[in-house]
N, CA, C and O atoms as CSV, one atom per row, in Angstrom:
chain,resi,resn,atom,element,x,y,z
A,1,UNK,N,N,34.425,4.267,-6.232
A,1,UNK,CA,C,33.458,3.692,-5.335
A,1,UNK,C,C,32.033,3.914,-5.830
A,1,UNK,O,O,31.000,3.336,-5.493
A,2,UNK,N,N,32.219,4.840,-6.665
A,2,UNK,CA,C,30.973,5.321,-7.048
A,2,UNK,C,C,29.706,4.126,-8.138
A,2,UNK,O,O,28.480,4.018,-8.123
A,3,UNK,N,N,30.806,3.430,-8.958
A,3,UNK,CA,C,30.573,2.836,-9.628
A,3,UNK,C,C,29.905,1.269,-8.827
A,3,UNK,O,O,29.010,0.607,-9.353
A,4,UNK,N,N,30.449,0.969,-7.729
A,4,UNK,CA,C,30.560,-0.015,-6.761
A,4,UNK,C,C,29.308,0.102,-6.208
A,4,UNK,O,O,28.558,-0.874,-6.232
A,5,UNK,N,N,28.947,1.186,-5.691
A,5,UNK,CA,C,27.484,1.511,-5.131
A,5,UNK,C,C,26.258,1.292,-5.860
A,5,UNK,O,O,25.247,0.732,-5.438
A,6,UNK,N,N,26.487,1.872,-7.176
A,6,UNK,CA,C,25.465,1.620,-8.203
A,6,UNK,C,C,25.144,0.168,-8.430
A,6,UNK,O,O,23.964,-0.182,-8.396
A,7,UNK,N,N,25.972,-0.587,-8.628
A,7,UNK,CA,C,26.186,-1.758,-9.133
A,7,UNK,C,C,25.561,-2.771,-8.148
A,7,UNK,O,O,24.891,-3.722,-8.551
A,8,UNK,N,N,25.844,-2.494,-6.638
A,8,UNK,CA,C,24.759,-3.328,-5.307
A,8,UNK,C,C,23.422,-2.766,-5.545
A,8,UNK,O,O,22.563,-3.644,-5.627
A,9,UNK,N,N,22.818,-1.085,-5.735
A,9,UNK,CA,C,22.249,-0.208,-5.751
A,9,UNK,C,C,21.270,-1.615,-7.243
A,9,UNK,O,O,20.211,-2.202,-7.022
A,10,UNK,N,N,21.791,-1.684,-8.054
A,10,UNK,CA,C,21.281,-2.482,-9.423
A,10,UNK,C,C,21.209,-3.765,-8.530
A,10,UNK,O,O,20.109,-4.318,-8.556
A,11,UNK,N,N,22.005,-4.249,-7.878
A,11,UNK,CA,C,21.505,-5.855,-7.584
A,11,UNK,C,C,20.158,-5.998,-6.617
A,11,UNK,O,O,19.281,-6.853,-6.742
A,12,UNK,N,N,20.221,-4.927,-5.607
A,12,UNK,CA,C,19.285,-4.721,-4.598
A,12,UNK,C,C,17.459,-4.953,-5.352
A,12,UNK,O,O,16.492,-5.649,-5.046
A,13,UNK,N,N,17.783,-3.841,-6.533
A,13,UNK,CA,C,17.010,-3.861,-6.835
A,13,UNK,C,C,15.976,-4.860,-8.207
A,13,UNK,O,O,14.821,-5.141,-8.528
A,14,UNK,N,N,17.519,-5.078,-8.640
A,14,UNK,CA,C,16.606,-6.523,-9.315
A,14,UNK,C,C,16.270,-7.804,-8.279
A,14,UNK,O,O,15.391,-8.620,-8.556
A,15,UNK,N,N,16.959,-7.871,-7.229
A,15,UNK,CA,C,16.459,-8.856,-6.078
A,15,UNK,C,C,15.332,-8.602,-5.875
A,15,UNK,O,O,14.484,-9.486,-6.001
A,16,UNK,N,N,15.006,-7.373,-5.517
A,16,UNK,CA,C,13.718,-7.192,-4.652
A,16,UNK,C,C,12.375,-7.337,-5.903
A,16,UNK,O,O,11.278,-7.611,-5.415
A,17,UNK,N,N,12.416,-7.200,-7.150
A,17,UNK,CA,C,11.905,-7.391,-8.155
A,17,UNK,C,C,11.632,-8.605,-8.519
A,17,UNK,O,O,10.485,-8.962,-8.787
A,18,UNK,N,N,12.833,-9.508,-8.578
A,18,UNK,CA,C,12.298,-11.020,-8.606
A,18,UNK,C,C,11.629,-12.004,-7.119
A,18,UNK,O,O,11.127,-13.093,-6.839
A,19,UNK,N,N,11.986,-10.935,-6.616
A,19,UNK,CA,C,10.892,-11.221,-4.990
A,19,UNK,C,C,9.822,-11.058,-5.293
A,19,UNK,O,O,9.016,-11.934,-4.981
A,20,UNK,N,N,9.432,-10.065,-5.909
A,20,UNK,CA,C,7.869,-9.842,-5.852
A,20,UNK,C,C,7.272,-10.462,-7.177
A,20,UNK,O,O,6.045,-10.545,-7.230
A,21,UNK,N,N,8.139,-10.978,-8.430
A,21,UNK,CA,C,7.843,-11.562,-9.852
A,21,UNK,C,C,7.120,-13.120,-9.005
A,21,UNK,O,O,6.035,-13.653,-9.241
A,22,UNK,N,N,8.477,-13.642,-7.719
A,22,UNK,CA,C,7.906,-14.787,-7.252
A,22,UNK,C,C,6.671,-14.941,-7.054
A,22,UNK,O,O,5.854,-15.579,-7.719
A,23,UNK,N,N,6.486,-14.100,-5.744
A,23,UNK,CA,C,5.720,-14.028,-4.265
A,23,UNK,C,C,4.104,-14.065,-5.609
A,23,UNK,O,O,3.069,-14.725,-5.511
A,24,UNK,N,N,4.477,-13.202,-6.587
A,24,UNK,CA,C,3.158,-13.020,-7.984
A,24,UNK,C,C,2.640,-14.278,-8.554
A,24,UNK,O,O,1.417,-14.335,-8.673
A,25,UNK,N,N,3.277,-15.210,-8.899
A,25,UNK,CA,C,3.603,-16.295,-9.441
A,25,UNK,C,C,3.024,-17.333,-8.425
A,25,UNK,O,O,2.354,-18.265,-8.869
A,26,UNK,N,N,3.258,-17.211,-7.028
A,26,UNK,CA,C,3.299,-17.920,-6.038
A,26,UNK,C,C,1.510,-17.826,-5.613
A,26,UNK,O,O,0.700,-18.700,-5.304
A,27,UNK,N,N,1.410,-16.499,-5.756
A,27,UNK,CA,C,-0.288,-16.193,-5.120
A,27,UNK,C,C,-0.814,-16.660,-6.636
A,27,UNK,O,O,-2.007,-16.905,-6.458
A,28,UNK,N,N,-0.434,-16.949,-8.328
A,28,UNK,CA,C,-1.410,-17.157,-9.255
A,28,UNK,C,C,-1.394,-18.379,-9.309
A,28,UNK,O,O,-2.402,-18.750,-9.911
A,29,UNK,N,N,-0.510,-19.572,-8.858
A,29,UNK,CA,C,-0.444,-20.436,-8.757
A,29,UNK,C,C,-1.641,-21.207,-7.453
A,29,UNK,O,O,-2.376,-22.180,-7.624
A,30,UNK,N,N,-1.519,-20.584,-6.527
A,30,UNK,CA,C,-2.716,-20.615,-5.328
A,30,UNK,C,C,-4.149,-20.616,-5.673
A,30,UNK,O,O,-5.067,-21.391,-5.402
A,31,UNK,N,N,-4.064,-19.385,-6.433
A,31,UNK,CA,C,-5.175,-19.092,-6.905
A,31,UNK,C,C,-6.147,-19.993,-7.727
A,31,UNK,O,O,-7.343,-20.242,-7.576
A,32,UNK,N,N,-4.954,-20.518,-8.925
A,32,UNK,CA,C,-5.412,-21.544,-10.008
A,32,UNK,C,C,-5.787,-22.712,-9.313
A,32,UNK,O,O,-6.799,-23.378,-9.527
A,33,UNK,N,N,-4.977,-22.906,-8.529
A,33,UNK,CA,C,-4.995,-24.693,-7.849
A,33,UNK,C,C,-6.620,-24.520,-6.958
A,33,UNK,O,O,-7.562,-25.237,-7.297
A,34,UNK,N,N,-6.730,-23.733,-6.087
A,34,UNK,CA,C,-7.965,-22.902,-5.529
A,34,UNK,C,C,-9.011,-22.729,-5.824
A,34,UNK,O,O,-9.848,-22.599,-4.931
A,35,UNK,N,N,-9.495,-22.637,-7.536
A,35,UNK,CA,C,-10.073,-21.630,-8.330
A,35,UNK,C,C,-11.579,-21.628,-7.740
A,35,UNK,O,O,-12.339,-20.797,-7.243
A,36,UNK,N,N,-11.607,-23.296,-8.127
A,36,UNK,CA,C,-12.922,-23.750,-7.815
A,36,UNK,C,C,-13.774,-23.493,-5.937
A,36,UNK,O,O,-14.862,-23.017,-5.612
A,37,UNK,N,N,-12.634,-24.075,-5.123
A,37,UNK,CA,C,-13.203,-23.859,-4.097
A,37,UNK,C,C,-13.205,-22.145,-3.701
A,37,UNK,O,O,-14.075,-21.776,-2.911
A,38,UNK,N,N,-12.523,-21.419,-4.088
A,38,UNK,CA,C,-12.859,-19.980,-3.809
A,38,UNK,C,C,-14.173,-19.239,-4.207
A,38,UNK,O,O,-14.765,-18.310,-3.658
A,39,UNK,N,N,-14.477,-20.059,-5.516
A,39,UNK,CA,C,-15.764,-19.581,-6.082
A,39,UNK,C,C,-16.546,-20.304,-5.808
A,39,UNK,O,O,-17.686,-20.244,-6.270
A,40,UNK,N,N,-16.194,-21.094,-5.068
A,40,UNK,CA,C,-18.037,-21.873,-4.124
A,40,UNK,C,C,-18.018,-21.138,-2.923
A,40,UNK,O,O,-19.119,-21.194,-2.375
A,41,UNK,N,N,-17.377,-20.621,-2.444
A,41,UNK,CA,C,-17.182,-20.205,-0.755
A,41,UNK,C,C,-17.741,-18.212,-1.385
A,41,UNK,O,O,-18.337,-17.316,-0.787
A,42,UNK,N,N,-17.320,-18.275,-2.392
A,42,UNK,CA,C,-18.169,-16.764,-2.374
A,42,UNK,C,C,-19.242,-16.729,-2.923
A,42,UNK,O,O,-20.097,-15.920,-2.564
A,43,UNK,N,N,-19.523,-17.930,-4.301
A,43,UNK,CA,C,-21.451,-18.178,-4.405
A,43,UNK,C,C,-22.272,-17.925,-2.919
A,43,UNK,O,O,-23.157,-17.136,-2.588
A,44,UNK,N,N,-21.509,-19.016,-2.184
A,44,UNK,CA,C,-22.054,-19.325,-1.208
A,44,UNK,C,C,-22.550,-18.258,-0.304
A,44,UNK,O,O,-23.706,-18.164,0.109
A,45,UNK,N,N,-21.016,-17.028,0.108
A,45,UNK,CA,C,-21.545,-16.115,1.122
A,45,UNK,C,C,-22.059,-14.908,0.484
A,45,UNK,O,O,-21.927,-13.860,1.117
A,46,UNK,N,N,-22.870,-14.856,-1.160
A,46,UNK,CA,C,-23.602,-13.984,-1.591
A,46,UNK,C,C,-24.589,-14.456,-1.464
A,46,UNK,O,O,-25.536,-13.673,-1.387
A,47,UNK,N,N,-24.854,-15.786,-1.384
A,47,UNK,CA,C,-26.409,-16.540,-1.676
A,47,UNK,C,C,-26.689,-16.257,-0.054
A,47,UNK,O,O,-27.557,-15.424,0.208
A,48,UNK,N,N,-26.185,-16.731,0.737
A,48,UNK,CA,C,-26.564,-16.425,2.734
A,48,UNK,C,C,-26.716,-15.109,2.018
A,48,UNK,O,O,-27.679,-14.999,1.259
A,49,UNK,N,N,-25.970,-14.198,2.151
A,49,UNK,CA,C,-26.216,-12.845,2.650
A,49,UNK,C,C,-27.639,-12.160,1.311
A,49,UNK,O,O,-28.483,-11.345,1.684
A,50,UNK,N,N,-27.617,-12.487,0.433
A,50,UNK,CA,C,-29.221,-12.748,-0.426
A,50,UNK,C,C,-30.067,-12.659,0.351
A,50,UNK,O,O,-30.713,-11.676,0.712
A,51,UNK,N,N,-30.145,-14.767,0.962
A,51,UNK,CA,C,-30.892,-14.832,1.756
A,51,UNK,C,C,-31.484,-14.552,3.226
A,51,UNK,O,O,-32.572,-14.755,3.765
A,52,UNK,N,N,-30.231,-13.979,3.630
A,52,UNK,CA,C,-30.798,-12.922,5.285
A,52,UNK,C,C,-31.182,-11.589,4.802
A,52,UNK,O,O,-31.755,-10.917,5.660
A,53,UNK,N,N,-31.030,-11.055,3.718
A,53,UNK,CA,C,-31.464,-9.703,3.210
A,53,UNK,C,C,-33.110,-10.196,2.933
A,53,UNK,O,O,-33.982,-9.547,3.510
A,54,UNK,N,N,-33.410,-11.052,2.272
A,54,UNK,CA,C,-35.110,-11.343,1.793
A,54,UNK,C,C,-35.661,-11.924,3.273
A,54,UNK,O,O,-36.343,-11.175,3.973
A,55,UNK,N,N,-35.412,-12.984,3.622
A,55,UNK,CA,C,-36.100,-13.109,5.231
A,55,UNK,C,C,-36.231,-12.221,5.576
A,55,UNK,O,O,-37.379,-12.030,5.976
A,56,UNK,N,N,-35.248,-11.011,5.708
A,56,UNK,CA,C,-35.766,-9.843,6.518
A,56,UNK,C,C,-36.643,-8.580,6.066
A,56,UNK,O,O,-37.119,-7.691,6.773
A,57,UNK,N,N,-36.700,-8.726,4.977
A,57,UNK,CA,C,-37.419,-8.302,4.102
A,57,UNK,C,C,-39.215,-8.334,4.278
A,57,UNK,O,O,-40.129,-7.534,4.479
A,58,UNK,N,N,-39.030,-9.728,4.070
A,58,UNK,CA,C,-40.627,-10.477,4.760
A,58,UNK,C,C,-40.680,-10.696,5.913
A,58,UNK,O,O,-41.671,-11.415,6.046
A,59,UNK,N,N,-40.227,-10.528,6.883
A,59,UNK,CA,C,-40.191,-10.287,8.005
A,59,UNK,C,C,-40.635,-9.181,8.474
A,59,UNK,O,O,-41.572,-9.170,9.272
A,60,UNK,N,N,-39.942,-7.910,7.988
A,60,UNK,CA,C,-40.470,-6.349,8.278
A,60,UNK,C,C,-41.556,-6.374,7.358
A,60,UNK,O,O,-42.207,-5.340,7.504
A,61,UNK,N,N,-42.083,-7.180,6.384
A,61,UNK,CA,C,-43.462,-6.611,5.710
A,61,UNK,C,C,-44.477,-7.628,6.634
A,61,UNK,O,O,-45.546,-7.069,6.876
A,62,UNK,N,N,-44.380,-8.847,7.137
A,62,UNK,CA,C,-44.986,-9.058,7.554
A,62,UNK,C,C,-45.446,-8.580,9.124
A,62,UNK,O,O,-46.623,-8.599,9.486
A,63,UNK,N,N,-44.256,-8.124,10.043
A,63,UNK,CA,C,-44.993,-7.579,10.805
A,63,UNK,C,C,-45.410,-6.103,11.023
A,63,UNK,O,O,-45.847,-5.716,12.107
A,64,UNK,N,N,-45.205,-5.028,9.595
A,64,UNK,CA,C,-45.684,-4.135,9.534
A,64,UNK,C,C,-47.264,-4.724,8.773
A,64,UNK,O,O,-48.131,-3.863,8.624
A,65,UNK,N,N,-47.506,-5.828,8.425
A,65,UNK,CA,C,-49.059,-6.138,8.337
A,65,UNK,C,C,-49.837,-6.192,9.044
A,65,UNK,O,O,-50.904,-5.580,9.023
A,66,UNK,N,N,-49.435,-6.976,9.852
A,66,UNK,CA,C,-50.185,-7.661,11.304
A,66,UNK,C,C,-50.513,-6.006,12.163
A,66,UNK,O,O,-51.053,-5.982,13.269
C-alpha cells in the first residue's frame, strides 16, 4: 500500500504544479494582451498623484505668503 500512496502522493502533486504552471501562463498572457492599457492607467495615477502633491505644494507656499 505503501507504494500506492506515494504514487497519488506524486500525482497530487504534479497536479497541483501544473495548476499553478497554468493559472502563471494564464496571468502572463493577461498581462501581455493588457500591457499597454496597464501602463497608461499607472502613467496616469503617478502623473494625478505628481500633480495633487505640487498644487499642494503651492498652495501651502502660497498661503504661508499672504
Amino acid at each position: 500500500m505503501g507504494l500506492k500512496d506515494n504514487l497519488k502522493a506524486v500525482k497530487n502533486e504534479l497536479n497541483t504544479e501544473e495548476q499553478f504552471i497554468e493559472n502563471f501562463i494564464k496571468g502572463e498572457r493577461f498581462i501581455r494582451k493588457y500591457k499597454f492599457y496597464i501602463s497608461a492607467v499607472v502613467i496616469i495615477l503617478v502623473a494625478w498623484f505628481a500633480g495633487n502633491f505640487i498644487i499642494s505644494k503651492i498652495n501651502d507656499y502660497k498661503t504661508k505668503e499672504a
